[in-house]
N, C-alpha and C positions, 0 to 999 in steps of 0.2 A: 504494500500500500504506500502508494506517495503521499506526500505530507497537505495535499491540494485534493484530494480523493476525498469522498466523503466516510468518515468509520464505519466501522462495522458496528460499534455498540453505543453511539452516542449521535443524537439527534443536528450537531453543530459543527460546523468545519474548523478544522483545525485553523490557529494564529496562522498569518503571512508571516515568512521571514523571505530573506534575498538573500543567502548563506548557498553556494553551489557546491562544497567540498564536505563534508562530514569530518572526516579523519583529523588526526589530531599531530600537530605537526613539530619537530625538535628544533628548537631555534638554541643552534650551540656558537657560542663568544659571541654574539649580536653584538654583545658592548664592550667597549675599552676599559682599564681600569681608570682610566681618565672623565671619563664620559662616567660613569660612578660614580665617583671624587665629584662631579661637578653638579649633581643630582642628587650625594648628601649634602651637600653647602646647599644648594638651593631648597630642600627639604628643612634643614635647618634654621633654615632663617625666616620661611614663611609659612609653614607649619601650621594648619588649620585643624580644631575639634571640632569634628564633623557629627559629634554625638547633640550640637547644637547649631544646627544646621542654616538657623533664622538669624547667623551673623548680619551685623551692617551693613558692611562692604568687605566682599570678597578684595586678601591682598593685591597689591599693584604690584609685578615682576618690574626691576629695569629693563629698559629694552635688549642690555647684555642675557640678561637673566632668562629673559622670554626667547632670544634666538636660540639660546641653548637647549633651552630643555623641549625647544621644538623640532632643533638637530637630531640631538637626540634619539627623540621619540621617532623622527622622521627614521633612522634608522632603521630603527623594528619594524617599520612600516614597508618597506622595501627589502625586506628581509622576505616578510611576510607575503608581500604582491609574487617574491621573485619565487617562493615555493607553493604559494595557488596558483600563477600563473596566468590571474588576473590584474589591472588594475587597480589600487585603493588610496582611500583618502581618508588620511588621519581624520577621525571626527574628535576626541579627547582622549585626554590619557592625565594620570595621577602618579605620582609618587607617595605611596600608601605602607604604612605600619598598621601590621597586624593584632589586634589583642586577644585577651583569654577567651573571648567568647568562642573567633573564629567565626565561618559562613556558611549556614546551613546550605543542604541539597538545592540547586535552583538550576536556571540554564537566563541567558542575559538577555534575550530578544523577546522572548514567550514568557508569559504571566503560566501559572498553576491555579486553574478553575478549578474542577471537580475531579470525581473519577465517577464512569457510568459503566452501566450493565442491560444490554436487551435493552436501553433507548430511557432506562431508569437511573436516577443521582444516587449513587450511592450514600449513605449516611456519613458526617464526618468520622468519628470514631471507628470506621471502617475500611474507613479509604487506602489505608497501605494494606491491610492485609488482601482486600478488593483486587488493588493493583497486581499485586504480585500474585494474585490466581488467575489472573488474565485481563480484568476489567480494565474498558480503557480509559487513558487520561485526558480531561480535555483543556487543550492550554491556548487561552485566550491571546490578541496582538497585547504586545505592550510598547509605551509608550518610545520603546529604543528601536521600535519594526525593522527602522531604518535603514540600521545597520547591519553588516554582516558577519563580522570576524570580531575576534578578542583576541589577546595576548597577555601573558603573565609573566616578564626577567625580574629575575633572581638581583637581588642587590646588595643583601650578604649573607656571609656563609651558612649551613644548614648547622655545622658547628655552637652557631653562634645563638641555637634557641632550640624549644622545645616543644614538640607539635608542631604548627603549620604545616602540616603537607599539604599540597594539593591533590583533590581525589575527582577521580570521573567517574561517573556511571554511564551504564548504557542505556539507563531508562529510568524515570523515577520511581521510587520504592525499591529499587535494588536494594539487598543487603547488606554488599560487600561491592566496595569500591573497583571498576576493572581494572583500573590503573593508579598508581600514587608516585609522585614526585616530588624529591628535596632538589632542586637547582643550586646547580652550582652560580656563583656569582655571575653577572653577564649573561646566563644560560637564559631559554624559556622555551614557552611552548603556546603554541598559536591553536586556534578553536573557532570553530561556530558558534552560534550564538542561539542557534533554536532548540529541544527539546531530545535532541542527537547528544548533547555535550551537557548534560545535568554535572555539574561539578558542587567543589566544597570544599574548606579551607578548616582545619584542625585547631580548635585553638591555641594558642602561645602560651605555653604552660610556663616557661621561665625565659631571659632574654630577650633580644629583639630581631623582628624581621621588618624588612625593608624590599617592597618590591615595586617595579615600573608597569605599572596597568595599562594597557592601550585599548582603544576602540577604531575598529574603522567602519566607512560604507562605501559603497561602489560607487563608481566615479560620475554618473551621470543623478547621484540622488542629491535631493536638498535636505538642508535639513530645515524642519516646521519652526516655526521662529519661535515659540514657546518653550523649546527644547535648547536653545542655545546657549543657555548661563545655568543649567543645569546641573547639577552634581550629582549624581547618586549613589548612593553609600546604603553599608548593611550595619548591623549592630555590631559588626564584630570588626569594620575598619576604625581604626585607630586615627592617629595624628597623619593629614594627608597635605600636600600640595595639587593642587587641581590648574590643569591646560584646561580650560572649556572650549565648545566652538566659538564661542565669542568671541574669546583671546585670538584664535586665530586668524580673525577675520579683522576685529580690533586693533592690536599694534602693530602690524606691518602699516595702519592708517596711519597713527601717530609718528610712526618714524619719518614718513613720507613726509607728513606735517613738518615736524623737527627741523627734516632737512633742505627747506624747502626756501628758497632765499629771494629779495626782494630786489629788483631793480628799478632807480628812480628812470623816469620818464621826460627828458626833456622834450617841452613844447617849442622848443625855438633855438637860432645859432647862439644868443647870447649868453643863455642858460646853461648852454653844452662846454662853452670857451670859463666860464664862471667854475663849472667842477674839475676841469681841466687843470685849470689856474689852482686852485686849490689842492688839489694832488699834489702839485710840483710845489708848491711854497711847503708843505706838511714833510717831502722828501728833502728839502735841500736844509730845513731847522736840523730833522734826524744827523 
């Protein structure tokens, strides 16, 4: 059954996603140790709790700050186009600490509705053991449709804490995770985003973990203007740094602004001989 088919045991078509690869893919040294180093200083210094979400005003990068961490990210992104073998377009991406909670089972593109049986909802208090006899799951758009891939680099060492792994499953209500990964520094692993790539992050039982989040969408999507200064977070990210699409659309404007220089306009010869004269008397005091 395709993902656009109608089920077999549930009245509602599956969420859209634009996700054409499934499999899950090893992005090894993506990054420098340099490009780290410059993404803990950046993490460092602007550092958002995201546990209160209803800040002010989201930090201001300087424009050094912002071309970097969109180098970067841009990176992974081209990492990642050159192993789907499509085009993609950074839509956000964070530099995110993990805490004790960790991130329950979920997948990033598709919402978790229900689970149905014979065209019937099943009860909540049912619903995993439902799934895992068969019944199927039904996962609504969410509000990221948009996009298609994910990516998660490692930013230090698996050494260096306790718990976070990352876990995938093949389906929701799996038991036992198919896959688990501790990344090495630099290292990651790139993903879909629809209801193929249910993953989940272990919480941080002692230490720190520090990883580069990416999101992308395919090249000919926009993104809905409501979704562009967006952040989304689960209970269990920690202290983050947030690219939004705003940002990326935003200061490459300011810089342009910055750079941008005024020349006066003379209306006439007298006016023109006047700034002339002026140069030259300001050169010959120096």
């Amino acid at each position: 059954m395709t993902l656009n088919e109608q089920p077999q045991h549930c009245p509602f078509q599956q969420g859209k996603t634009l996700c054409k690869y499934h499999g899950r893919l090893r992005l090894y040294n993506v990054l420098s140790k340099a490009d780290m180093r410059e993404l803990r200083w950046i993490w460092d210094t602007h550092q958002d709790d995201l546990s209160c979400p209803w800040y002010e005003q989201k930090p201001t990068f300087t424009l050094h700050e912002f071309e970097g961490f969109r180098r970067i990210a841009q990176k992974v992104v081209d990492a990642m186009s050159e192993q789907y073998r499509e085009p993609l377009v950074l839509d956000q991406a964070t530099v995110s600490s993990t805490n004790h909670l960790g991130h329950p089972p979920h997948a990033d593109n598709v919402q978790f509705d229900s689970v149905w049986w014979r065209r019937r909802q099943i009860k909540q208090k049912d619903e995993l053991a439902a799934a895992r006899g068969g019944a199927e799951v039904l996962w609504r758009d969410a509000k990221t449709s948009y996009r298609n891939y994910s990516a998660t680099v490692a930013l230090t060492d698996p050494s260096e804490y306790g718990g976070g792994d990352m876990e995938f499953y093949d389906e929701w209500g799996q038991k036992e995770p198919s896959e688990k990964h501790r990344l090495k520094p630099g290292c990651g692993v790139a993903f879909c985003g629809c209801q193929r790539n249910v993953h989940a992050v272990t919480g941080v039982r002692w230490g720190f973990r520090l990883v580069l989040l990416i999101w992308t969408r395919p090249l000919e999507v926009q993104v809905p203007d409501d979704q562009k200064h967006v952040c989304y977070f689960r209970p269990g990210t920690g202290l983050s740094v947030w690219l939004t699409t705003a940002d990326l659309q935003d200061y490459p404007t300011r810089q342009k602004q910055k750079r941008q220089t005024w020349v006066p306009v003379c209306s006439g010869r007298k006016e023109r001989e006047e700034i002339v004269e002026a140069k030259i008397g300001s050169s010959v005091e120096q």
